[in-house]
C-alpha positions in Angstrom: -6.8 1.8 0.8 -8.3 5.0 -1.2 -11.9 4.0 0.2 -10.8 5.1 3.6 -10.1 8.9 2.6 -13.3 9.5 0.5 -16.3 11.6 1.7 -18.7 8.9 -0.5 -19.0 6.4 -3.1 -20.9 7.1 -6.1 -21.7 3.4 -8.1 -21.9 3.4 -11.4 -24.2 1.1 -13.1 -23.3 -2.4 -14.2 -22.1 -5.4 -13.3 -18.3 -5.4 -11.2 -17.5 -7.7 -8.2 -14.8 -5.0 -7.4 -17.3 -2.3 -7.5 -19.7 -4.4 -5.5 -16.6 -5.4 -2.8 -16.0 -1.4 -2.7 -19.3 -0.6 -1.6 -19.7 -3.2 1.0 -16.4 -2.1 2.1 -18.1 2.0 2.2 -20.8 0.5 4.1 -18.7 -1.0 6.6 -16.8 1.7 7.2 -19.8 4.5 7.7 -19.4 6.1 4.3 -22.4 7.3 2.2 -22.9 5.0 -1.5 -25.0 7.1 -3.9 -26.4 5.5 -7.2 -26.7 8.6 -9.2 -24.9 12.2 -9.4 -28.4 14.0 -8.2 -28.4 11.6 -5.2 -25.1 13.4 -4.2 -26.7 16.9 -5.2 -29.4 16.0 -3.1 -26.7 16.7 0.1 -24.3 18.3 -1.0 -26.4 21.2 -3.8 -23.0 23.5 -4.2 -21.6 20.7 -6.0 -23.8 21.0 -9.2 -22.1 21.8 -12.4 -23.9 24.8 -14.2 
């Protein structure tokens, strides 16, 4: 039920049926999935460490 409050998913490599169920889960719901941190930087550039 967490899935419904986040502002994206970011999945981590390897192999996870939950993690997989999570993002199709995202997907259906409108929510971004990202593969890598930078993907997120990409949109959202205030969020980089330093």
């Amino acid at each position: 039920r967490w899935l419904e409050v986040c502002d994206c998913v970011l999945r981590l490599p390897g192999e996870s049926a939950g993690a997989d169920l999570e993002v199709e889960r995202a997907k259906e719901l409108g929510i971004p999935v990202y593969l890598t941190p930078e993907q997120i930087w990409a949109v959202e550039p205030e969020g980089i460490p330093e």
